[in-house]
N, C-alpha and C positions, 0 to 999 in steps of 0.2 A: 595433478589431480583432475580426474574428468569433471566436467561439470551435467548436472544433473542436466534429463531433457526440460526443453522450456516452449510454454506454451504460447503460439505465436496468434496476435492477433491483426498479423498483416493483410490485406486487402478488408478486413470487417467492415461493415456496417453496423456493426456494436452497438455504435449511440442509437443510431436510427430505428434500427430493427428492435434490441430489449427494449433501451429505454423510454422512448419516442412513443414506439408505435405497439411496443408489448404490455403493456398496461400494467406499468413499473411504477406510477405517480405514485402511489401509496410508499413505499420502500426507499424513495427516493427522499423523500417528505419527512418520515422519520429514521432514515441517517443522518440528514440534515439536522432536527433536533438533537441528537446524541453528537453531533460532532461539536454543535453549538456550546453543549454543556462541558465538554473536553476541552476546548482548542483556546491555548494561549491567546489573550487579548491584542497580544502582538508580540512581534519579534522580530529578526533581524533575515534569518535565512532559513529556511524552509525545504525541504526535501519529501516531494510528491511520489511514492511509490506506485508505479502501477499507475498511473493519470489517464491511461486511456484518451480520451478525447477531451478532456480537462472537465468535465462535468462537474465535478467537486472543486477545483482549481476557484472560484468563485467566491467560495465559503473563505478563503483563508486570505480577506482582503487587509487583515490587519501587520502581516507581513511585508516587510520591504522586500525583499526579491525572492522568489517561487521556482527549485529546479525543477519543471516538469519531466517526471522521468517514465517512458515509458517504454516497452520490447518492439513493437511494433512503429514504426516509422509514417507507417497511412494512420495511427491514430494520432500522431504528435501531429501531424497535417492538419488534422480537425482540427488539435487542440489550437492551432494558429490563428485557424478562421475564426475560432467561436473567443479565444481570450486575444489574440491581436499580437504585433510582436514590437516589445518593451522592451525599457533595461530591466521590469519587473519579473520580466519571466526568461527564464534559459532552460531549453528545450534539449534535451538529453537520448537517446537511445542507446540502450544499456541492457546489461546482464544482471538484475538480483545478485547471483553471486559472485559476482565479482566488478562489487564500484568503482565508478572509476572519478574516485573523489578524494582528495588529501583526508586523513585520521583526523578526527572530532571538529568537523566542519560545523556543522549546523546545529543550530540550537533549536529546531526542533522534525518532525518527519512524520507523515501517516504515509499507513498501507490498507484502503480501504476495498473490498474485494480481491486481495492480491494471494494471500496465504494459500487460498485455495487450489491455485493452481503451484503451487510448492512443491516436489517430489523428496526435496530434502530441508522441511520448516526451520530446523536449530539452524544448521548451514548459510540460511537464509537472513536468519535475525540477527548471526553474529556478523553478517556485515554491514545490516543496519548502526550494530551497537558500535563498529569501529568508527564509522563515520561521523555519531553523534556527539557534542560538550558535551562533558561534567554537567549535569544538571538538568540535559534535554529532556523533553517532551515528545514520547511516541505515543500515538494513535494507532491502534491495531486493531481492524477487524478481524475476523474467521467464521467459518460455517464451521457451528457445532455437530457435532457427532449426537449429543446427549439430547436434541430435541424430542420433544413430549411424540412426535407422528412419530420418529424412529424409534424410541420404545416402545409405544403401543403395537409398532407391528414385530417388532422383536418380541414382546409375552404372549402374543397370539401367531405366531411363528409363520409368518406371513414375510421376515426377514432375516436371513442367515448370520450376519456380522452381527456381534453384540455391541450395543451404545455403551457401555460401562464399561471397557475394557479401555486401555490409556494406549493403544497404539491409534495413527491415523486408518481411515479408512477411503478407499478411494473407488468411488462407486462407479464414477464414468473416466475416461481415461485422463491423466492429469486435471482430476477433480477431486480434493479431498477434504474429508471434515475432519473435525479435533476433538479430541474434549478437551474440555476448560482448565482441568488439572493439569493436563499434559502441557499445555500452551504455558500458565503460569511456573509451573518446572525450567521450562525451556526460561523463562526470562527473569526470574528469579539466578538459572543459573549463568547468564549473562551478565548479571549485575544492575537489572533494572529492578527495581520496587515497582510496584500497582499501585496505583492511588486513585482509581475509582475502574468499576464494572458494570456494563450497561447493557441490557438486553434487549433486541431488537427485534422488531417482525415477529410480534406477537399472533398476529391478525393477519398472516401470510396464506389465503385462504382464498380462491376463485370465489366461491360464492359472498361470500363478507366484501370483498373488493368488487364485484358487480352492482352490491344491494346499497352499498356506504359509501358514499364519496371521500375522493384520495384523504383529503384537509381534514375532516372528520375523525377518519380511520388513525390518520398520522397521529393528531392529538392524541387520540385516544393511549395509541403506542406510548407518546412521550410520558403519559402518568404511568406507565408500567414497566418505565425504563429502567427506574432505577432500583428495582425488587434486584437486578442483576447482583447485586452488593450481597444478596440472601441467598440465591439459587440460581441457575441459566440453564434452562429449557426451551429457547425458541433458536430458531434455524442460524440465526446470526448474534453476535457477543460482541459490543467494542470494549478494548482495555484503553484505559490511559497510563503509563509506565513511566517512568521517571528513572534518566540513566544516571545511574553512580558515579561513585570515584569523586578528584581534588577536585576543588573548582578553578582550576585554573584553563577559562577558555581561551580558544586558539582566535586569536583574531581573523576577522572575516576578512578576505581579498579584494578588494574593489574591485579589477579585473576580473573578468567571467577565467580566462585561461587558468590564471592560477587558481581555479576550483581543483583544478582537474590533477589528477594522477595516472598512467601509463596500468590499465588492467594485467599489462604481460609482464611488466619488472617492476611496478612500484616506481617507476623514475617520476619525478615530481615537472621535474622542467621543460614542460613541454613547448615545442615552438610551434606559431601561427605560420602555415604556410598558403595560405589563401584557402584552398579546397580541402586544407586537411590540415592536420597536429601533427606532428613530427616526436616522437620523443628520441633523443639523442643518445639515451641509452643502451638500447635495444634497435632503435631502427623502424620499429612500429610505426605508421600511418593510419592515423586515424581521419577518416572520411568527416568536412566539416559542408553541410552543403543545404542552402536552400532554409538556413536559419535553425538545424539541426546537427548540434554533434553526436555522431555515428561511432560508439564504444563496441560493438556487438562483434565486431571480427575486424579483422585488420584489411588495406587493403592493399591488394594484390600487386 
């Protein structure tokens, strides 16, 4: 099966340039509260989608060990500098659709900014959900489709795609929004239940974020978060979801290796060979280098 294209954040200055220096404090502020209001007390093992430069990695200290997982390799770099390297954290570079993690590992997983660059979201989720216990805990953000600026300029026809319509839309190239229907379909038909919906970036507005300071603004976000349970009209949506099935969880690995599973055959046993994984199955090399395992392509 091809996999879908993916969007690569290799050489970025991501952190620096949006976050840093783009005048992101507000949005940052309150994610932080919604993920606050989401996120397990604690737990055992953790699956960071999409971690980028670990920005969020921080928030989830209640966690015994954290797979940072990201596509891009110069961002799991940052994420080294800024969170250090532990037996708390293992640094992953990977493909969304195809984990390369044993079936219902971790007992819990967010994907915060990640959906959007998706080109196939069900495809995507259903390898979240393989990897998750009986009982896990996802965090999922997405950029809504149905936000309040996108209708207004869709009934004064100022914008050709309509908000209301349940397919994705993809405005700039591997950029796409959802509507909220569509996303709870997809994980409903996964086998996740919702157990809470929270709206975000009310106040996503250059001039409100010049006049208001970030702290201010955030607060303000966090009382209007939880309307999302009623309606979700603003740019961004977190679900919290809860995966079904027995509860019969898989015990966790003490060794980082045996997280892993072979993206090419599914072979589980893979062997340490200093610079790379081996799996035995297939013959597969996997690049292990500079405190990052390298899933993304095999090597040569």
């Amino acid at each position: 099966m091809t996999n879908p294209p993916i969007c690569n954040y290799e050489g970025s200055d991501y952190q620096k340039s949006f976050w840093e220096q783009g005048g992101r404090a507000y949005e940052d502020r309150a994610e932080a509260i919604a993920l606050k209001r989401m996120l397990p007390k604690f737990g055992k093992l953790m699956l960071e989608l999409g971690a980028g430069a670990g920005r969020n990695t921080p928030r989830y200290a209640g966690f015994e060990r954290i797979v940072v997982l990201d596509y891009s390799t110069t961002q799991l770099a940052q994420a080294q500098e800024r969170l250090g390297r532990s037996d708390k954290y293992i640094y992953v570079a990977a493909d969304v659709y195809r984990l390369p993690f044993l079936d219902g590992l971790f007992d819990s997983a967010t994907m915060i900014r990640v959906l959007h660059h998706m080109a196939d979201a069900p495809r995507a989720l259903a390898q979240v959900r393989n990897v998750l216990q009986p009982g896990a805990v996802f965090i999922l953000e997405f950029a809504n489709k149905l936000n309040f600026k996108a209708m207004m300029r869709y009934l004064i026809g100022k914008q050709k795609w309509s908000p209301f319509t349940l397919e994705p839309v993809e405005f700039v190239e591997l950029n796409f929004d959802f509507h909220p229907k569509a996303v709870r379909q997809w994980l409903a038909g996964l086998g996740f239940s919702i157990e809470k919906t929270l709206t975000v970036s009310h106040f996503r507005l250059g001039l409100l974020k010049r006049l208001i300071p970030a702290g201010l603004l955030a607060a303000l976000d966090g009382l209007f978060q939880p309307t999302g349970a009623l309606w979700q009209f603003t740019p961004s949506v977190f679900v919290k979801a809860k995966m079904g099935g027995e509860n019969k969880q898989r015990e966790i690995p003490l060794e980082v290796l045996d997280l892993f599973k072979c993206p090419e055959c599914g072979g589980e046993d893979l062997q340490d060979k200093t610079d790379h994984l081996l799996c035995p199955s297939c013959q597969s090399r996997w690049a292990a280098h500079d405190g990052i395992y390298d899933f993304r392509e095999t090597m040569k």
